[in-house]
N, C-alpha and C positions, 0 to 999 in steps of 0.2 A: 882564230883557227891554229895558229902557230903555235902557242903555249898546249890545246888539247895536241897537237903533234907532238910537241916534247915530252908532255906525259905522258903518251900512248909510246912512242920509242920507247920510254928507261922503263915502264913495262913490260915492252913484249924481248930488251935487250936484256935485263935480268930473269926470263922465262918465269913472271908472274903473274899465273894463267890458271883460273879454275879455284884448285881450293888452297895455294899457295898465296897469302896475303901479304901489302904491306902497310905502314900507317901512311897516310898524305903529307906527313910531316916530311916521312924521306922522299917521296915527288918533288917536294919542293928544295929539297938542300942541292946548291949550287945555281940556285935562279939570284938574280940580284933582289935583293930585301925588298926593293919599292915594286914588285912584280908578284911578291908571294900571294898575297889578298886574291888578285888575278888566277892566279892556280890554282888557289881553292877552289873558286867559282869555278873555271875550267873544269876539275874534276867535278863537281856538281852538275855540270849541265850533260857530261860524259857520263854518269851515272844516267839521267834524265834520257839518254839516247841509246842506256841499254852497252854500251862498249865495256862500261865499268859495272861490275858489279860487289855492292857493296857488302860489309861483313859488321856486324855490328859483338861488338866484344865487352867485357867487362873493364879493360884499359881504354877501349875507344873506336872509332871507327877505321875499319882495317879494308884495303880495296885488290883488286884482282881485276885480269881482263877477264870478259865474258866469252868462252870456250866453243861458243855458236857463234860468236861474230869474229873470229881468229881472219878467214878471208878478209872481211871488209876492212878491220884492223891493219893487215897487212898493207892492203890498197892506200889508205890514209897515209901511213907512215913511207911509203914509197913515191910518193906526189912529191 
């Protein structure tokens, strides 16, 4: 739960919310290397529960919070 926490933070601290995206690559710069694997997954399972809502592009997959779950986001990230 701690890693979807830090992703959900530099998400909702960068205000990338709705149809402003960014790739999972930059989620994870700054995690230590042997954790990155983990944050993918993380963001996967955070897509999976609808927080993240994915973007699919011709570069790759590009993500965003989901703009109907902004309250519960907030909740998470405040805990």
């Amino acid at each position: 739960m701690e890693l979807k926490k830090i992703i959900l933070r530099k998400l909702y601290r960068h205000r990338i919310i709705g149809g402003k995206h960014t790739a999972i690559e930059h989620l994870t710069k700054g995690l230590p290397k042997h954790i990155i694997g983990e944050a993918k997954d993380a963001v996967n399972e955070l897509i999976k529960e609808r927080l993240i809502m994915p973007k699919y592009t011709s570069y790759g997959l590009q993500v965003s919070l989901n703009p109907e779950k902004i309250d519960v986001i907030s909740k998470i990230i405040e805990e």
